[in-house]
C-alpha positions in Angstrom: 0.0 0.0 0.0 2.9 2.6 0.8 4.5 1.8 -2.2 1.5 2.2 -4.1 1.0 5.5 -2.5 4.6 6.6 -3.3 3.9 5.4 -7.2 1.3 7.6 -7.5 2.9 10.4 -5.5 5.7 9.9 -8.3 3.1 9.8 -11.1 1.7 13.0 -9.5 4.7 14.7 -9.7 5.6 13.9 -13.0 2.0 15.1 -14.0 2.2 18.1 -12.6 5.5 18.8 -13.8 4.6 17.4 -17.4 1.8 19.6 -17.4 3.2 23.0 -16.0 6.2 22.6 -18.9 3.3 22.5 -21.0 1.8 25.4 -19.6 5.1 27.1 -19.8 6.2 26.4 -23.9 2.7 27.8 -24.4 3.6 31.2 -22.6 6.6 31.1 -24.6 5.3 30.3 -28.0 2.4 32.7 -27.4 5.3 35.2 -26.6 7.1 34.5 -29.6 3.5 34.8 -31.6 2.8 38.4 -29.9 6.1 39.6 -30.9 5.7 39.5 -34.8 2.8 42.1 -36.4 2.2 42.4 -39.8 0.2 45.4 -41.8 -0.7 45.6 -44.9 -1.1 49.2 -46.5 -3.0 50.5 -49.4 -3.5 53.6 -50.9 -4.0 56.1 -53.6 -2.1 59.5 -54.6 -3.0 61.7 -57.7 0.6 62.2 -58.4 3.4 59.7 -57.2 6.2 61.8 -55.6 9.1 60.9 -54.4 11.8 63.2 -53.3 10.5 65.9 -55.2 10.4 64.0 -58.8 7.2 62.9 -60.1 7.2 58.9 -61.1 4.2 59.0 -62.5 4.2 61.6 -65.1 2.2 63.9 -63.3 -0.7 60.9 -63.5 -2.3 59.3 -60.7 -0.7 56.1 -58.8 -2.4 53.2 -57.1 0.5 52.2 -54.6 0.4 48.6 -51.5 3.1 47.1 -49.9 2.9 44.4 -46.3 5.2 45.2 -43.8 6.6 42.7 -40.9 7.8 44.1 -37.4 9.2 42.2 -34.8 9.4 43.2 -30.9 13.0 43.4 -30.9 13.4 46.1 -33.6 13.5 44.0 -36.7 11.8 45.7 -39.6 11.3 43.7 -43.2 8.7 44.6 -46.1 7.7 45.0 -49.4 5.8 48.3 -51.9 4.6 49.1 -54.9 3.2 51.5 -57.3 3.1 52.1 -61.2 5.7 54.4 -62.5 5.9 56.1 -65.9 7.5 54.0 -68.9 8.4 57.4 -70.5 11.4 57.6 -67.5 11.3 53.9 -67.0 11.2 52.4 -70.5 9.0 49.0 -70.8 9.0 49.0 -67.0 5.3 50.3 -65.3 5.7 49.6 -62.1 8.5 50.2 -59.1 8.9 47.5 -56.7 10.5 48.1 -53.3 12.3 45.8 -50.7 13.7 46.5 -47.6 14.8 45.2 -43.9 16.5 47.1 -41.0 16.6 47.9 -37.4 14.8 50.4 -35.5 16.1 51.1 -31.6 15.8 53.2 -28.6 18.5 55.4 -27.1 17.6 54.5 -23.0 19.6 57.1 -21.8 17.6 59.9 -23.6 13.8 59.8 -23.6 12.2 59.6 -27.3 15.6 59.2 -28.9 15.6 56.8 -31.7 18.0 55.2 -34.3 17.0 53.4 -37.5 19.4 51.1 -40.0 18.3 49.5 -42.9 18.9 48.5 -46.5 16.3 49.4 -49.5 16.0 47.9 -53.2 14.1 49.7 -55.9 13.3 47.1 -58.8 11.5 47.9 -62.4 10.8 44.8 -63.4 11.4 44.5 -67.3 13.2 48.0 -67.9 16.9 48.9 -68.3 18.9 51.2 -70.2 19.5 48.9 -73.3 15.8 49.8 -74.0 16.1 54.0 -73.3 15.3 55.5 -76.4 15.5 59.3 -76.0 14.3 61.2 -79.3 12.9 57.9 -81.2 16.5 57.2 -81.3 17.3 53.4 -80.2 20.4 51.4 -79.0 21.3 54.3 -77.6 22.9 52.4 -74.9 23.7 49.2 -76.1 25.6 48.0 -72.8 23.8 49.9 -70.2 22.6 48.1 -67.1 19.1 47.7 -65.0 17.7 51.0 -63.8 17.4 49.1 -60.7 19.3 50.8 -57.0 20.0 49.4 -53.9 21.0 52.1 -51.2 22.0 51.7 -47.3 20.3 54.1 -45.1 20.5 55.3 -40.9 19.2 57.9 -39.3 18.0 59.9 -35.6 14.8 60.4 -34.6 13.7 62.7 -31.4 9.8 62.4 -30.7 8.2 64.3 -33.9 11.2 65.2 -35.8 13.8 62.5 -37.8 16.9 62.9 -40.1 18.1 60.3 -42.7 20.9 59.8 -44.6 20.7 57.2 -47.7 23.8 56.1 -49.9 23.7 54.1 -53.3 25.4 50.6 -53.0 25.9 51.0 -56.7 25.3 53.1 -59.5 22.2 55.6 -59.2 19.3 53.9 -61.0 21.7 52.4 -63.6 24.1 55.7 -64.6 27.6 54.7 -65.6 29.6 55.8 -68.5 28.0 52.9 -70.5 25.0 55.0 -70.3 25.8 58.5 -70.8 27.5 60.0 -67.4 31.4 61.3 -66.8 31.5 57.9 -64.3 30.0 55.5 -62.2 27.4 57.6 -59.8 27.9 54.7 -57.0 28.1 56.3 -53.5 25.3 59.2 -54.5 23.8 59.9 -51.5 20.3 61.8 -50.1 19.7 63.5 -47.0 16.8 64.4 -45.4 14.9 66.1 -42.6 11.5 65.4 -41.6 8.6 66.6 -39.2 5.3 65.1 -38.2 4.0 67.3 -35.4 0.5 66.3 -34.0 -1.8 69.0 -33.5 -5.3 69.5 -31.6 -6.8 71.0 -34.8 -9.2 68.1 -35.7 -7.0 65.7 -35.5 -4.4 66.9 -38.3 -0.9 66.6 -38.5 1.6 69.4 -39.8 4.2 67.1 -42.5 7.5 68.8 -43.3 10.1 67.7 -45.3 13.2 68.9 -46.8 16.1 66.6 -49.1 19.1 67.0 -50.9 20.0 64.8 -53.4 24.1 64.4 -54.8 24.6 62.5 -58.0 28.2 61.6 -57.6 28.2 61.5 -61.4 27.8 63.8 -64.4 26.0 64.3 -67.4 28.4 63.5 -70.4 27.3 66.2 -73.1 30.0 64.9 -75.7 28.7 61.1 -75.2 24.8 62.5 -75.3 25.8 65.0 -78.7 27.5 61.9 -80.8 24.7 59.2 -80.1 22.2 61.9 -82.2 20.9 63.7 -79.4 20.2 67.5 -79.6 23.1 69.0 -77.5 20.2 71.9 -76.4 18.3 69.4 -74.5 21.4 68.3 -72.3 23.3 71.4 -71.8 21.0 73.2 -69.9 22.0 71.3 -66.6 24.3 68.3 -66.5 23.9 67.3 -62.8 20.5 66.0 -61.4 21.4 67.3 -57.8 18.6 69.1 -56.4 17.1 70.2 -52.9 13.7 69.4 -52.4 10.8 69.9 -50.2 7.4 68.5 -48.9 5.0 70.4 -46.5 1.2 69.8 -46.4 -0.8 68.2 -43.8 -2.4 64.5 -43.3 -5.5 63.6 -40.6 -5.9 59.7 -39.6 -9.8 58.7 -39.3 -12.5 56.1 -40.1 -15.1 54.8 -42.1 -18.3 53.3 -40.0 -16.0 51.9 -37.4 -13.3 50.7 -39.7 -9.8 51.9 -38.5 -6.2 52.4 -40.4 -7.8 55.5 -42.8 -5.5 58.0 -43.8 -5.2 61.3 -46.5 -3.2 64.0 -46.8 -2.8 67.2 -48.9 0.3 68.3 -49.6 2.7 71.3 -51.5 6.1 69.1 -53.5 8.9 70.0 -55.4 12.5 70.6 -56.2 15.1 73.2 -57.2 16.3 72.2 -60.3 14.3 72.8 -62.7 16.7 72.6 -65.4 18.1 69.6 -65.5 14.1 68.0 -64.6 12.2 70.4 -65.9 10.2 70.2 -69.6 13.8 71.5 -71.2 16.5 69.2 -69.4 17.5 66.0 -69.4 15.4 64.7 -66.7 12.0 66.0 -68.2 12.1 64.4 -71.1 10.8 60.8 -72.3 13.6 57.6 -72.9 10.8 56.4 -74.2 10.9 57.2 -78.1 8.3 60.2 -77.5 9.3 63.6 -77.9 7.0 64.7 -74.8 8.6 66.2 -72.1 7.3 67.2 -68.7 8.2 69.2 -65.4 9.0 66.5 -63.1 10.1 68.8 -60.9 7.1 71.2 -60.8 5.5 72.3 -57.6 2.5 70.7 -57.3 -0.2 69.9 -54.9 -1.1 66.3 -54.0 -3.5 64.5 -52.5 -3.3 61.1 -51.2 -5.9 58.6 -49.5 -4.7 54.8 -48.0 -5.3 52.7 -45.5 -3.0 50.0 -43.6 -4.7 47.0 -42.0 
């Protein structure tokens, strides 16, 4: 009898204990399963912008992309959005990919630090197609306009800084392709500000950028393939400081959450080189049309993440 008492004192034990690891590897996998989130973000702009150059041609852009965050910092995700083929020959949309860090700085409250790398993709464009004034093989050995760039930056409550730098050349521009050298290493800073307000629930965007091609435009390369030496030698450098300000309000539709639009004022300095008379404005894609890309403009965008 005691030693059947002690056998099933011994079973106990082992149940208990078999059944409490249980109960802990569920915490812990539960854990694990809270610290991942993933959102997925739609939305629609009547002009696709980005650091002060329109993508789009100055045409609406239907734009998505999911995003995956981990507890720890982690960051990873994926975007989209049509782009014009007239600066993007045979390629209509822009593909993003990208994974980094984002920390805390303990010691000072709201003091943050970000790291992280970024493709942009065309899928089926690259320079052996540009065609600039119906003229084409223009480029016979030029390369993919697609550029990876490594990024880090600062951010203190409402206001961040970032610094971007090309892994390689800038969307594709070598000597092969028309420039004085390789334009690896260009880099673009920026300053930004998202300050919350009590006005109906808006928030004041500000943005300003400068962007430093580390190459040139080669006028002699552009003059021999048949180009018109008038269209290039307006400008031969794409830099450019450009700016953002507008403001954007989060809200819902009959209880559904994540809705967000914004209006804002874009642009850039140099309206020469991507203006309707440089280099920039005009269409690689056999057309003669050119267009402002550089124009200040007023945009409006609607999207919502899930």
């Amino acid at each position: 009898m005691r030693k059947s008492l002690l056998s099933l004192a011994v079973l106990s034990a082992f149940a208990v204990s078999s059944v409490a690891f249980a109960a802990e590897e569920a915490a812990v996998a539960k854990k694990e399963e809270a610290s991942w989130s993933a959102t997925t973000n739609i939305g629609f702009v009547s002009d696709y912008y980005t650091r002060g150059v329109s993508q789009s041609w100055h045409k609406p852009a239907v734009q998505g992309g999911f995003d995956l965050a981990h507890s720890s910092g982690f960051y990873a995700g994926v975007w989209g959005s049509n782009v014009t083929p007239n600066t993007y020959p045979d390629a209509n949309v822009e593909l993003d990919a990208y994974a980094g860090y984002n920390g805390t700085v303990p010691a000072v409250d709201g003091l943050g630090y970000t790291v992280g790398a970024i493709g942009y993709f065309y899928p089926g464009g690259n320079w052996k197609k540009y065609n600039y004034l119906g003229v084409p093989n223009q480029t016979p050995e030029g390369g993919r306009w697609d550029t990876y760039e490594a990024n880090a930056g600062l951010s203190y409550k409402w206001l961040s800084a970032k610094a971007s730098m090309t892994l390689g050349d800038w969307f594709g521009a070598e000597q092969q392709t028309g420039w004085t050298s390789s334009t690896k290493g260009s880099t673009y800073l920026e300053l930004n500000a998202a300050i919350p307000t009590p006005v109906a629930g808006l928030t004041l965007i500000g943005h300003v950028g400068r962007l430093n091609v580390s190459g040139k435009l080669n006028v002699d390369y552009v003059s021999s393939s048949g180009q018109e030496p008038s269209a290039t030698t307006e400008s031969t450098s794409p830099d450019y400081t450009d700016w953002k300000v507008g403001v954007s309000k989060a809200f819902k539709i009959a209880n559904a959450e994540g809705w967000n639009a914004g209006v804002y004022y874009v642009g850039n300095s140099n309206g020469s080189y991507w203006g309707s008379r440089g280099y920039g404005g005009s269409s690689f894609n056999g057309s003669t049309e050119t267009k402002n890309l550089s124009a200040d403009r007023v945009i409006v965008t609607l999207g919502r993440s899930f």
